[in-house]
PDB file as gemmi writes it, atoms N, CA and C in Angstrom:
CRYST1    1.000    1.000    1.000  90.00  90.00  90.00 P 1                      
ATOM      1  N   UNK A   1     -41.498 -29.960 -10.710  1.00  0.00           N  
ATOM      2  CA  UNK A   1     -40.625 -30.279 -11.817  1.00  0.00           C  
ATOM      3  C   UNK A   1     -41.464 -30.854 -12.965  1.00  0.00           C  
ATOM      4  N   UNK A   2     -41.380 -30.936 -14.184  1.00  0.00           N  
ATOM      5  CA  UNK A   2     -41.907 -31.120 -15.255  1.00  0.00           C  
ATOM      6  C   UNK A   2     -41.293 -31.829 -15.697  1.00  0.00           C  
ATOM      7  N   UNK A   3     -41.494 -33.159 -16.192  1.00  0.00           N  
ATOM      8  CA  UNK A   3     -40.348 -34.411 -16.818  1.00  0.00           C  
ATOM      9  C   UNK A   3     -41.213 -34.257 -18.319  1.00  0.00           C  
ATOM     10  N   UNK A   4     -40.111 -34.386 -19.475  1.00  0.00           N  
ATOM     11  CA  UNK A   4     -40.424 -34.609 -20.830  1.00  0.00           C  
ATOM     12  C   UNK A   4     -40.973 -36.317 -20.961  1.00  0.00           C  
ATOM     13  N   UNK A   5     -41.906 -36.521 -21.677  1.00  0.00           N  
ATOM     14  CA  UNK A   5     -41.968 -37.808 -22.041  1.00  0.00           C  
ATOM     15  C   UNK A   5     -40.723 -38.956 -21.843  1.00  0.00           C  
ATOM     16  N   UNK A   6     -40.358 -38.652 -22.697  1.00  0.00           N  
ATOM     17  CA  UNK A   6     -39.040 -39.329 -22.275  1.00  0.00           C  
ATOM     18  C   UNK A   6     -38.227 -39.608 -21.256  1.00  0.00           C  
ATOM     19  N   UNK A   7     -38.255 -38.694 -20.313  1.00  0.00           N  
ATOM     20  CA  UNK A   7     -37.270 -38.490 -19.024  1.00  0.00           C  
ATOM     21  C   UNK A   7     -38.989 -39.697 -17.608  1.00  0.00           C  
ATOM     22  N   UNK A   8     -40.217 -39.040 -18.380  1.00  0.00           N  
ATOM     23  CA  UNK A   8     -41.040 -40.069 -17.476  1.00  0.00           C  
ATOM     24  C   UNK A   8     -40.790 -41.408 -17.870  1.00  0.00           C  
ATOM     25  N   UNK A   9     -40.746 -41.934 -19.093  1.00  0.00           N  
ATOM     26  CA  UNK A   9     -40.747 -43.272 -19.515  1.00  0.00           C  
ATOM     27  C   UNK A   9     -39.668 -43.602 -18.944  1.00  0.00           C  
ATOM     28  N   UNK A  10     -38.672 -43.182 -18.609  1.00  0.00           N  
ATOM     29  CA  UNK A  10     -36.967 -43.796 -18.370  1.00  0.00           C  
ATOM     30  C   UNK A  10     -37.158 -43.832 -16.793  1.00  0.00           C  
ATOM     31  N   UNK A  11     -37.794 -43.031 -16.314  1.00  0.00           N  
ATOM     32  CA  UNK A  11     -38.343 -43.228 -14.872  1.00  0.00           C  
ATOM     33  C   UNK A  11     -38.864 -44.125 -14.489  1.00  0.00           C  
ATOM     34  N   UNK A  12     -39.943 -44.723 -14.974  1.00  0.00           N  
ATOM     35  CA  UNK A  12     -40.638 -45.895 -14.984  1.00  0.00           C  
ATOM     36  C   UNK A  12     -40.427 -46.749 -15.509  1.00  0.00           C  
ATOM     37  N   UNK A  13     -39.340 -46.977 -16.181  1.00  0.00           N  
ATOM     38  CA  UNK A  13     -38.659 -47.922 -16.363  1.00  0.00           C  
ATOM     39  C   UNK A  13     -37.136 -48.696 -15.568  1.00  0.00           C  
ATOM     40  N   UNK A  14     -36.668 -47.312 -14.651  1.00  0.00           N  
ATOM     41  CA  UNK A  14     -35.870 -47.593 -14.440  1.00  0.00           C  
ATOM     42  C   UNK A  14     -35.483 -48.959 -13.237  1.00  0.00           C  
ATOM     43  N   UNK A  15     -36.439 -48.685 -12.254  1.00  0.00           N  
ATOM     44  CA  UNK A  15     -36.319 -49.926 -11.279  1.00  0.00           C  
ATOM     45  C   UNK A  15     -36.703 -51.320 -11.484  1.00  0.00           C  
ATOM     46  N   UNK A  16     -37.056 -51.698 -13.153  1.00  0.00           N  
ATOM     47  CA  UNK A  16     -37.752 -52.757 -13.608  1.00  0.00           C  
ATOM     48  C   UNK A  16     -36.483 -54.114 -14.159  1.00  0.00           C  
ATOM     49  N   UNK A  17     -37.072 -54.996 -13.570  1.00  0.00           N  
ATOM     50  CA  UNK A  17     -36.263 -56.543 -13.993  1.00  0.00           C  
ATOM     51  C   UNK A  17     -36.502 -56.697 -15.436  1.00  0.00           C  
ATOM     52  N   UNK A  18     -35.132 -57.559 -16.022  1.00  0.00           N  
ATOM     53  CA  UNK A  18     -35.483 -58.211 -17.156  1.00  0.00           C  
ATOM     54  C   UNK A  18     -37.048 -58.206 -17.257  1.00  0.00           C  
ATOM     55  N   UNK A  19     -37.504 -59.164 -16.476  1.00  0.00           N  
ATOM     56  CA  UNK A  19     -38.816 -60.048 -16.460  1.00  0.00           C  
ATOM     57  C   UNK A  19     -39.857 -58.714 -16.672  1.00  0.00           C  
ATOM     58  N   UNK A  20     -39.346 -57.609 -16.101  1.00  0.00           N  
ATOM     59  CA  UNK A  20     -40.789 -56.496 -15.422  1.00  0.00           C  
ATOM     60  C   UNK A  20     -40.802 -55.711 -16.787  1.00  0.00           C  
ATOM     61  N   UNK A  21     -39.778 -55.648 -17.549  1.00  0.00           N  
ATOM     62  CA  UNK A  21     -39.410 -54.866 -18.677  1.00  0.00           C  
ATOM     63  C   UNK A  21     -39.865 -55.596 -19.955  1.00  0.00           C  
ATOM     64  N   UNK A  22     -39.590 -56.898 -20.093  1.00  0.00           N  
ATOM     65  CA  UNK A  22     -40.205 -57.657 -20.686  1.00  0.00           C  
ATOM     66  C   UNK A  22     -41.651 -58.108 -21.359  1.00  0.00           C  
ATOM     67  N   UNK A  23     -42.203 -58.054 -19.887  1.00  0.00           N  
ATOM     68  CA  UNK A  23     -43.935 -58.129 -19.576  1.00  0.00           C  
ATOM     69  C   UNK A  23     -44.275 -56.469 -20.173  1.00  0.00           C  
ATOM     70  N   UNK A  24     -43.728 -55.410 -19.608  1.00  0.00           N  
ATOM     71  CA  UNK A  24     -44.394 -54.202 -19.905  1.00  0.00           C  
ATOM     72  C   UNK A  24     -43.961 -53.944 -21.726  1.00  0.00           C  
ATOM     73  N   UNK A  25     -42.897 -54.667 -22.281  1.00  0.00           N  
ATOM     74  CA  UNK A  25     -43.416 -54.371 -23.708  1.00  0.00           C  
ATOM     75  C   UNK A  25     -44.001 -55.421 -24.756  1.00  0.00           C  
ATOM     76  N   UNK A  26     -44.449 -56.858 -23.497  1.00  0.00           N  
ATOM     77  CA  UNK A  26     -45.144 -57.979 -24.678  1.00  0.00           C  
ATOM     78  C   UNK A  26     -46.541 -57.225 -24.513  1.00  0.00           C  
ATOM     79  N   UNK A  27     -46.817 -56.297 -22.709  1.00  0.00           N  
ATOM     80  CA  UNK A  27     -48.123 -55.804 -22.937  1.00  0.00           C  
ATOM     81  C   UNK A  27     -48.655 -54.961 -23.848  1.00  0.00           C  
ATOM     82  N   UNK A  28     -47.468 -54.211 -24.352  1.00  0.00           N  
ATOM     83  CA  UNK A  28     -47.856 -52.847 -24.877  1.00  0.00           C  
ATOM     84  C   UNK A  28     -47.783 -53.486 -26.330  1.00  0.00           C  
ATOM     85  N   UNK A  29     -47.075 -54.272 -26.369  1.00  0.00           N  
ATOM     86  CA  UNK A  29     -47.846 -54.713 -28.245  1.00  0.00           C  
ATOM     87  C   UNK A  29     -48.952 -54.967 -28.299  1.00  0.00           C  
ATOM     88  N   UNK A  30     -49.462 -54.338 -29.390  1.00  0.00           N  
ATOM     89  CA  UNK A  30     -51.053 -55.347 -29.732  1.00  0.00           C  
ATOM     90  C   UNK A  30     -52.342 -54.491 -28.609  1.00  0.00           C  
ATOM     91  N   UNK A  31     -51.413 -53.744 -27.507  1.00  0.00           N  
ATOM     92  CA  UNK A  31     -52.686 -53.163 -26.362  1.00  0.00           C  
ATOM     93  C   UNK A  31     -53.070 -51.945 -26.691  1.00  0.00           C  
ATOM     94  N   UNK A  32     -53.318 -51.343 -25.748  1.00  0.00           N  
ATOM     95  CA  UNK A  32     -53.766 -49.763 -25.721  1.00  0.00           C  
ATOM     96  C   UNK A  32     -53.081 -49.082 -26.082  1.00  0.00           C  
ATOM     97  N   UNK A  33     -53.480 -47.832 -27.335  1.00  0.00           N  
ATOM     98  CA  UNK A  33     -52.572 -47.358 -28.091  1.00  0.00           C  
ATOM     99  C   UNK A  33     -51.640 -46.218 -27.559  1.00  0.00           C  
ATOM    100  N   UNK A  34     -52.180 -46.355 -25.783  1.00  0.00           N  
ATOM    101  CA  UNK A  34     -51.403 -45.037 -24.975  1.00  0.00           C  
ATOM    102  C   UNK A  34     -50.486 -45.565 -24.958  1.00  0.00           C  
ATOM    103  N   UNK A  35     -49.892 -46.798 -24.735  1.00  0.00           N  
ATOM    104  CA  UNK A  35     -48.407 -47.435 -24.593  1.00  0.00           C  
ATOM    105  C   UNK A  35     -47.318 -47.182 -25.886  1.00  0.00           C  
ATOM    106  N   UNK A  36     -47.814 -46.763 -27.045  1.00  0.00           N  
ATOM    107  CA  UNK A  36     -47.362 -46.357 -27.903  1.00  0.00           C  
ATOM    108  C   UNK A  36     -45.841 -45.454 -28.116  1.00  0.00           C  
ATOM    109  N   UNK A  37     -46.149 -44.514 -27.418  1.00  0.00           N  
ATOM    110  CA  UNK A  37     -44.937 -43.560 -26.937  1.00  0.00           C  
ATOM    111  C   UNK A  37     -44.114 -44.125 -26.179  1.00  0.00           C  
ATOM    112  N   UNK A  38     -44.101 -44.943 -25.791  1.00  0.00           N  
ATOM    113  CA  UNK A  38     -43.538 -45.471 -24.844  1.00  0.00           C  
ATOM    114  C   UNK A  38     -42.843 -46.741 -24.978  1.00  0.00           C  
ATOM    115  N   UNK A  39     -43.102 -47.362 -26.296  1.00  0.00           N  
ATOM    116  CA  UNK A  39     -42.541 -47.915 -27.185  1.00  0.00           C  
ATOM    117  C   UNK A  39     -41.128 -47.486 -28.250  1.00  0.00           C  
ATOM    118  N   UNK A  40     -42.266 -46.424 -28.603  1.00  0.00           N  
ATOM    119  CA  UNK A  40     -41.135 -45.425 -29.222  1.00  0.00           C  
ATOM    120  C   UNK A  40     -39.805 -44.839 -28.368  1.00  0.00           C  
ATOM    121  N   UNK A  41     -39.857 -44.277 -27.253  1.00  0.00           N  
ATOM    122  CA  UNK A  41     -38.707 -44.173 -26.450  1.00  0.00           C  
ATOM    123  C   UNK A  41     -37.702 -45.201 -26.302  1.00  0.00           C  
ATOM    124  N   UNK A  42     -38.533 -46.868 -25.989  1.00  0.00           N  
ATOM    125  CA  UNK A  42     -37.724 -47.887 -25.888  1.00  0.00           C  
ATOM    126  C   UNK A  42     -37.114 -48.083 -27.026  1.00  0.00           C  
ATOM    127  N   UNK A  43     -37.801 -47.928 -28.105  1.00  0.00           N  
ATOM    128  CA  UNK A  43     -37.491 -48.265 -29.832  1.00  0.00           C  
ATOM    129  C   UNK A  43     -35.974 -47.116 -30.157  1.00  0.00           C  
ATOM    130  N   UNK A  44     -36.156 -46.138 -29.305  1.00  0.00           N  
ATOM    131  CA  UNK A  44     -35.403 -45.264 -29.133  1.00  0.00           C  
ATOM    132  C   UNK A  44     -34.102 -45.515 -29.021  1.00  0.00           C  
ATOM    133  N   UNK A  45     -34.104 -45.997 -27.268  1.00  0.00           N  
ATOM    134  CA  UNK A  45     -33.022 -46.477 -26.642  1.00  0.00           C  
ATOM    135  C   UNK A  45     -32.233 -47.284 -27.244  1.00  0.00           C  
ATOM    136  N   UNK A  46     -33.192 -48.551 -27.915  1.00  0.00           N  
ATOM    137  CA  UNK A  46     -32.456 -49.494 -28.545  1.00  0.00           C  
ATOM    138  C   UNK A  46     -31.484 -49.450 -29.690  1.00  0.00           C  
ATOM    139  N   UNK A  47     -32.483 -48.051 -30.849  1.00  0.00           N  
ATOM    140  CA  UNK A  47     -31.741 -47.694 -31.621  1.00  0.00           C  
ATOM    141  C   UNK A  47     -30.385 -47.303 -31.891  1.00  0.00           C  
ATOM    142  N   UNK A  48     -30.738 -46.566 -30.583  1.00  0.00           N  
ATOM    143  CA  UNK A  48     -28.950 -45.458 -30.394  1.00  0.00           C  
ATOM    144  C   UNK A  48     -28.028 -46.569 -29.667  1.00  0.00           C  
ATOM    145  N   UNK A  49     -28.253 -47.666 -29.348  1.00  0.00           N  
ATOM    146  CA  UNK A  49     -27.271 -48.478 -28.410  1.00  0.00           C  
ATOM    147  C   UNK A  49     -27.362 -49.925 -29.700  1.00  0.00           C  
ATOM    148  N   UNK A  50     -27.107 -49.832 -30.781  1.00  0.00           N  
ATOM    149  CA  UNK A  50     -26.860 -51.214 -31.841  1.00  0.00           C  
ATOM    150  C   UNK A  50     -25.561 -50.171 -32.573  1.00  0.00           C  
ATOM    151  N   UNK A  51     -24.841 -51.657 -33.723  1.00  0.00           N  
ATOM    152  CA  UNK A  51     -24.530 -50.816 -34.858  1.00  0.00           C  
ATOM    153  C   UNK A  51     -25.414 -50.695 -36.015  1.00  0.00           C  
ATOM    154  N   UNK A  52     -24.552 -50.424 -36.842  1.00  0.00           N  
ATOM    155  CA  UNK A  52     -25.304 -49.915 -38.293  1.00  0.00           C  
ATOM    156  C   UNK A  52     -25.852 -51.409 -38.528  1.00  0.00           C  
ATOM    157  N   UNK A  53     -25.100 -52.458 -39.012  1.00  0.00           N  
ATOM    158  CA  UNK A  53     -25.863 -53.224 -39.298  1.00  0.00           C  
ATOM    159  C   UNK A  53     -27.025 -54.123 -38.258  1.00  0.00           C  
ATOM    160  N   UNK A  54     -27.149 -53.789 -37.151  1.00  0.00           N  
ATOM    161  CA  UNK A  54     -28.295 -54.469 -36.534  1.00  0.00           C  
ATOM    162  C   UNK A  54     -29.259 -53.382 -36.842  1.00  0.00           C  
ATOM    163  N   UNK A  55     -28.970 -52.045 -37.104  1.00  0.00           N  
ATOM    164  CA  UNK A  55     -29.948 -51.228 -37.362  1.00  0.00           C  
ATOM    165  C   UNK A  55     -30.852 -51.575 -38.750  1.00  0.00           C  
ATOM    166  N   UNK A  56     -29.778 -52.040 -39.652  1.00  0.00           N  
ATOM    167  CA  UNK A  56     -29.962 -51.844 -41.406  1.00  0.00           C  
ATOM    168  C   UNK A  56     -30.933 -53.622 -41.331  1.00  0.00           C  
ATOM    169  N   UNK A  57     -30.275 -54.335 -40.097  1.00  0.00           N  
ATOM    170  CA  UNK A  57     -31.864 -55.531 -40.033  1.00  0.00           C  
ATOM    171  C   UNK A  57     -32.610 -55.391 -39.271  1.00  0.00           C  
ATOM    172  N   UNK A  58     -33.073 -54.469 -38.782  1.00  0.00           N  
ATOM    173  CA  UNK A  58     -34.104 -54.240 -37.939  1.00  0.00           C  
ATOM    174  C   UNK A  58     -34.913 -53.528 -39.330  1.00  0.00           C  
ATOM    175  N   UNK A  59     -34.080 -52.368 -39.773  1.00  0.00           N  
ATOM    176  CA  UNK A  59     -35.183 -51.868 -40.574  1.00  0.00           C  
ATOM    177  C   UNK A  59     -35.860 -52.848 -41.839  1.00  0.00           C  
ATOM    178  N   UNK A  60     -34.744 -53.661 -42.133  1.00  0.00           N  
ATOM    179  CA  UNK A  60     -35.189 -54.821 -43.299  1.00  0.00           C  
ATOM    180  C   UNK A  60     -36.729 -55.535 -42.847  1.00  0.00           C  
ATOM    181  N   UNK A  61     -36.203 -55.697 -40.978  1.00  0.00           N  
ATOM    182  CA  UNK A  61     -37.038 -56.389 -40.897  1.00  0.00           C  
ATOM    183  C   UNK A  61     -38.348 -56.117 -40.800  1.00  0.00           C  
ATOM    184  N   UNK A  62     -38.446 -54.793 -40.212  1.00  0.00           N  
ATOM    185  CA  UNK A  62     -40.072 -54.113 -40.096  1.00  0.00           C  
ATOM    186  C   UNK A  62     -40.390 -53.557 -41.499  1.00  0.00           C  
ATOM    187  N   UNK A  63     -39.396 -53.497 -42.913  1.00  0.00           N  
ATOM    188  CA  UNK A  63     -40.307 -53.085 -44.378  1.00  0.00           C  
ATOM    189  C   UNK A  63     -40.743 -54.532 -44.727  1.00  0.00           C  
ATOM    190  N   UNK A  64     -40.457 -55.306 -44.389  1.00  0.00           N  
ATOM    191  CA  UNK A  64     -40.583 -57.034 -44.717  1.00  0.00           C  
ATOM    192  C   UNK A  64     -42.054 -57.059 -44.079  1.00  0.00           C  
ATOM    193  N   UNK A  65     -42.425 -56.562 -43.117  1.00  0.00           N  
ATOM    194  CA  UNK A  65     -43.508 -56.870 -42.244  1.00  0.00           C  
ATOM    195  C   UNK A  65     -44.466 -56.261 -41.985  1.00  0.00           C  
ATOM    196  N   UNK A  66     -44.362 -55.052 -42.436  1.00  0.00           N  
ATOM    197  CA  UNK A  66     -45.380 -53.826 -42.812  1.00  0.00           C  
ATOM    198  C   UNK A  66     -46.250 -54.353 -43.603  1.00  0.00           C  
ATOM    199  N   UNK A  67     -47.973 -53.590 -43.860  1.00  0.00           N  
ATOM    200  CA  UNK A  67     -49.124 -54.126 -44.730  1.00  0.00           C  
ATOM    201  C   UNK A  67     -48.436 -53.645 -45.997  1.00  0.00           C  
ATOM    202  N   UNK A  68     -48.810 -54.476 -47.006  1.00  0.00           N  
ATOM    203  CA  UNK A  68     -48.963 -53.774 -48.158  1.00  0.00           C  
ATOM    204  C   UNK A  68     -50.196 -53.509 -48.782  1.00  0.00           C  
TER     205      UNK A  68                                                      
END                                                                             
């Protein structure tokens, strides 16, 4: 069977505690840029499960925080 990115990340994520889920994305900030995608999926998840306005401050909040 062949899992899409996505369908692996949700795999390996799935049997994980608060705590285990937690740790695997304070690691992946700031670490190895393979964790990246895998961010993005979570960044994903999160997206599609807020409303508009937690979306419209999330995005406030990462143009606020971006280099200029």
């Amino acid at each position: 069977m062949i899992l899409s990115l996505r369908q692996a990340i949700y795999k390996k994520m799935e049997p994980k505690s608060i705590e285990d889920l937690r740790e695997t994305i304070e690691d992946a900030i700031d670490g190895d840029e393979r964790a990246l995608p895998g961010l993005g999926v979570l960044f994903e998840v999160l997206w599609k499960n807020i409303d508009k306005e937690q979306q419209d401050k999330m995005v406030d909040t990462i143009r606020e925080h971006l280099p200029h």
